[in-house]
N, C-alpha and C positions, 0 to 999 in steps of 0.2 A: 528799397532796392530789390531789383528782381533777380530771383536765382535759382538755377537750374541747377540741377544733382545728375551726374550723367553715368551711368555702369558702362565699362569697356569691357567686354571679354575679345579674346585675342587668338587668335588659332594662326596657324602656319601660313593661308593663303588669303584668308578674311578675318576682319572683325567687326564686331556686332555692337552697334551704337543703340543704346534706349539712356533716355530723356525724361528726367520726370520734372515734368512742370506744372505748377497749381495739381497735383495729384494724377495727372494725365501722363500716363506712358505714351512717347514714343518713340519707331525704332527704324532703324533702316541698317544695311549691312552695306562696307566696302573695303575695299580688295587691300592688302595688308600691301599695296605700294607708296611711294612717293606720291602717284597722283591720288590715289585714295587718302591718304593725309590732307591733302589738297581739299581735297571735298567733302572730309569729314566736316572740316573747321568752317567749311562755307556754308553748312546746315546747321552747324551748331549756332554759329553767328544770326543765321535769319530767324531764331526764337526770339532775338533781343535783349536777353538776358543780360543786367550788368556783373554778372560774377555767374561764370560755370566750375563747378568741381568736380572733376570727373577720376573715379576711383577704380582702378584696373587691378586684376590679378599680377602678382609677379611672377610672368612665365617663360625667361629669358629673355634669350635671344628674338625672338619672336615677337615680342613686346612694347620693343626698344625701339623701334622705327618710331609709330604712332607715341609712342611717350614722349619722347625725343622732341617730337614734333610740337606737341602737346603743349610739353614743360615752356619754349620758346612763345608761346601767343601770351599777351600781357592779362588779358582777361579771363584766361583760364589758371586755374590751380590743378596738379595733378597728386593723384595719392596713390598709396601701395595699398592694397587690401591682407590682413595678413593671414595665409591661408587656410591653417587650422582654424582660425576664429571666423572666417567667414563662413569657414564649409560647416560651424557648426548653428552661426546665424540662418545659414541658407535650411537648412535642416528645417529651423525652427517655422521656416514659409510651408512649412507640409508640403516638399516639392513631388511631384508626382511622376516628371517627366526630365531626362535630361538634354536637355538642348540651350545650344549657344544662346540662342536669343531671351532664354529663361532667366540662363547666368545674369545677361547684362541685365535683366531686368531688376533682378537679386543684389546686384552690385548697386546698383542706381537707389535703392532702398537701405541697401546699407551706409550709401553715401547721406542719404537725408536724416537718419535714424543717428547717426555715429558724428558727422562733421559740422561743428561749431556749438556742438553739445556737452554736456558735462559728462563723460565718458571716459572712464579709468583708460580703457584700450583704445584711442581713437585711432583710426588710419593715417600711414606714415607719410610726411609728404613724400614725392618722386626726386631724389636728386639724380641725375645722369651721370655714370660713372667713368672715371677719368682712364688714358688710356694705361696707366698702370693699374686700375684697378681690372679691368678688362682682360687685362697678359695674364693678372692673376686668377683671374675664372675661370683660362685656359688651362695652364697649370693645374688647380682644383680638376677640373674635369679628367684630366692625363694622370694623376694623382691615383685620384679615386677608381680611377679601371684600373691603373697597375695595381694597387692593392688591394682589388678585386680577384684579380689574376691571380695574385701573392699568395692568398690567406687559401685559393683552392688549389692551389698544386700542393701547399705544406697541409691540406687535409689528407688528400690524395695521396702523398707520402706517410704518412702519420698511417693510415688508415692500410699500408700496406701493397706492396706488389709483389706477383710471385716470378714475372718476368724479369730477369734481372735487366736486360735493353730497356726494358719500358720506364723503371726505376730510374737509369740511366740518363736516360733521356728528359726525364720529368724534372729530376736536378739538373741538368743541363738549361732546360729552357728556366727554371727558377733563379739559377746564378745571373739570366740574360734579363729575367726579369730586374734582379733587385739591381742591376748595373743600370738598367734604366733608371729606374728611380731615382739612384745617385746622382743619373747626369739630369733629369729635370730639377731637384735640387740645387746641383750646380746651375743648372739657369736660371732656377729662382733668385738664387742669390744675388745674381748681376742684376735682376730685375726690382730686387729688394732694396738694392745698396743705391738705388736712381734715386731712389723714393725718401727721402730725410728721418720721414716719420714711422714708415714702417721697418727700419733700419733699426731706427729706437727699439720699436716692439722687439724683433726678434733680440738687440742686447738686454732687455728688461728679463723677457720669458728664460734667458742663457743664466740669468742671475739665480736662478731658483734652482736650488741644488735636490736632482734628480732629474732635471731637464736640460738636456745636452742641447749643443747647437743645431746638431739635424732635425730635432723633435722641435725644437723653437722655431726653426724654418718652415717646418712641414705643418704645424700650428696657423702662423700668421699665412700662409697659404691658403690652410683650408676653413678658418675663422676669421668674419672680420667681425671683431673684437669691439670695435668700436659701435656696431651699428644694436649693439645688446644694452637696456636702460638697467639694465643687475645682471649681476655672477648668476640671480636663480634663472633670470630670462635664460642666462647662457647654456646654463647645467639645462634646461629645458628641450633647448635648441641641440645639445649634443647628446640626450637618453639618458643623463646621469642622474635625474631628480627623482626623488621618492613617491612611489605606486603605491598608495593605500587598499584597502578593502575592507570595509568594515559597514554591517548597520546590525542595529539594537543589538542584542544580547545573545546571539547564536553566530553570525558569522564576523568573524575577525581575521581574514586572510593575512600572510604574511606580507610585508615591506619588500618590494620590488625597484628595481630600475626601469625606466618608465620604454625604454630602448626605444624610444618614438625617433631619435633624431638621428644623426650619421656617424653610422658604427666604425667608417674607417678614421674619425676623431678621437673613438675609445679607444680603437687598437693602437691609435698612436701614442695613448696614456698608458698603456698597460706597460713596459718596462719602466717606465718613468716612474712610476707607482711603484714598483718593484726597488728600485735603486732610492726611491725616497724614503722607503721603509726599515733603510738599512743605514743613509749615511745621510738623512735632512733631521736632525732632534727635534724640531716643531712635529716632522709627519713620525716620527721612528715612536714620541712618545703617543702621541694621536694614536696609532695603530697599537700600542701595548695598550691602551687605554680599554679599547675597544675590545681585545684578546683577553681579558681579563671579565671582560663580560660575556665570555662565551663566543663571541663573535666567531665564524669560519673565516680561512683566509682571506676565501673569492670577495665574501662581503666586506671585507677590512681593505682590499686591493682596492675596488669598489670605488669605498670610504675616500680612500686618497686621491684615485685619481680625480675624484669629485672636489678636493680640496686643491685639487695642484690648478686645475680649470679657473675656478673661483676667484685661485689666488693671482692665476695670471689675470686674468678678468679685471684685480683689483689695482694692480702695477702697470697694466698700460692706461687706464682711465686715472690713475693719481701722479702718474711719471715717474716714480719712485723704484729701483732697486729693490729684490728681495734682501729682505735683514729676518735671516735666521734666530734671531737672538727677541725678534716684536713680540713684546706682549700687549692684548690691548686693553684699554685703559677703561676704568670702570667708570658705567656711565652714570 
């Protein structure tokens, strides 16, 4: 069977097609429309190829035309590439120069290297997402500016004004902020409750005492939950996982959170964490546990919201209700 490994990279007004066939790159660019869809596939088709796999960046909106397009032809497969792990394969090519046509080349090498191989991290395939999944990326995006917004006026206030207008004013537009958020919320909701199975999630995440309804909304928003193969993938994906530093016998830096992923996810844990520490006995003894071994707050705060993530993580992948009272069972 003959098979072509194809790299896509994707930019706003083109994308850049290479080709690796019997070890031969090649490459040609066209225009990120409909008829350039058109004429990707009619280039791709005249290799002969019975099986192409073509492996693209996920870079939105942007992306979605040609995948779209993509995903629809019978003899194409399409894949996600996933970003950090690319950008640290691409690395590994000694790149020298950045350009589009470099990337697709990089991709297309990763597509041969990574797909139908025995590889822990293989590339995801492409599913097209539905148009509720879509409403909610809009959301996420409105989400994440408002508490953008949010977290800098309440530094900005925190941090002082000698104006008392300006003060004024700075609460003023913060109450207008968080009234926003409210009403995206409320739109999620209606948007949430169409949906059977993300309805589920947000009653599952509601079951976990230190997680209100708003936080379980604003969750299943800004996580999809499902698309994580472990709670560590997720802790990953959201900066919560453990920063080592250590080699031989002189440096041993301290235990960190890894803060790689998106911080307005933490700040949504952070009262959660707070209110779990106080009225959840799974987390209240978890965090004395912890306290007992010296632990400071912040790191104990930390600890939990890394546990409340996890534990959501594990209630919508098992369907199951939070039960305060699980212990688990020895293996």
């Amino acid at each position: 069977m003959k098979v072509a490994n194809v790299g896509n990279d994707v930019a706003k007004r083109w994308f850049d097609i290479c080709v690796l066939l019997d070890d031969q790159p090649h490459e040609k660019r066209f225009p990120n429309t409909p008829l350039g869809c058109v004429q990707c596939v009619d280039w791709l088709s005249s290799f002969g190829a019975d099986k192409i796999n073509v492996v693209l960046e996920p870079t939105g909106r942007y992306s979605e035309l040609i995948a779209n397009y993509l995903f629809k032809q019978q003899s194409i497969t399409v894949y996600q590439a996933h970003p950090f792990r690319f950008d640290r394969f691409k690395n590994s090519l000694d790149f020298r120069i950045k350009a589009d046509k470099k990337d697709a080349w990089a991709l297309a090498v990763y597509a041969e290297e990574r797909i139908g191989k025995k590889d822990k991290y293989p590339p995801t395939p492409y599913v097209p997402k539905s148009p509720v999944q879509k409403e909610l990326r809009d959301i996420r995006v409105r989400l994440r500016s408002l508490y953008k917004r949010k977290s800098m006026l309440e530094s900005q206030l925190e941090s002082g004004f000698e104006s008392k207008t300006i003060k004024a004013d700075t609460e003023s537009e913060l109450a207008q902020i968080e009234q926003r958020i409210d009403g995206i919320l409320d739109f999620a909701k209606g948007v949430i409750e169409s949906d059977s199975r993300l309805s589920r999630d947000v009653e599952l995440l509601d079951s976990i005492i230190g997680i209100g309804w708003k936080t379980a909304l604003a969750l299943v928003c800004l996580v999809d939950f499902r698309k994580f193969k472990s709670s560590r993938d997720l802790a990953c994906f959201v900066g919560l996982s453990n920063r080592k530093k250590s080699s031989g016998t002189s440096i041993h830096g301290k235990d960190r959170i890894s803060k790689a992923g998106d911080k307005y996810i933490r700040a949504a844990l952070y009262f959660p964490a707070m209110t779990a520490m106080q009225f959840n006995p799974q987390l209240r003894d978890f965090a004395r546990r912890l306290q007992s071994k010296g632990k400071l707050h912040p790191v104990i705060r930390t600890a939990v919201a890394h546990k409340l993530i996890t534990t959501a993580w594990a209630l919508i992948q098992n369907d199951t209700p939070y039960d305060a009272h699980y212990v688990r069972s020895a293996a």
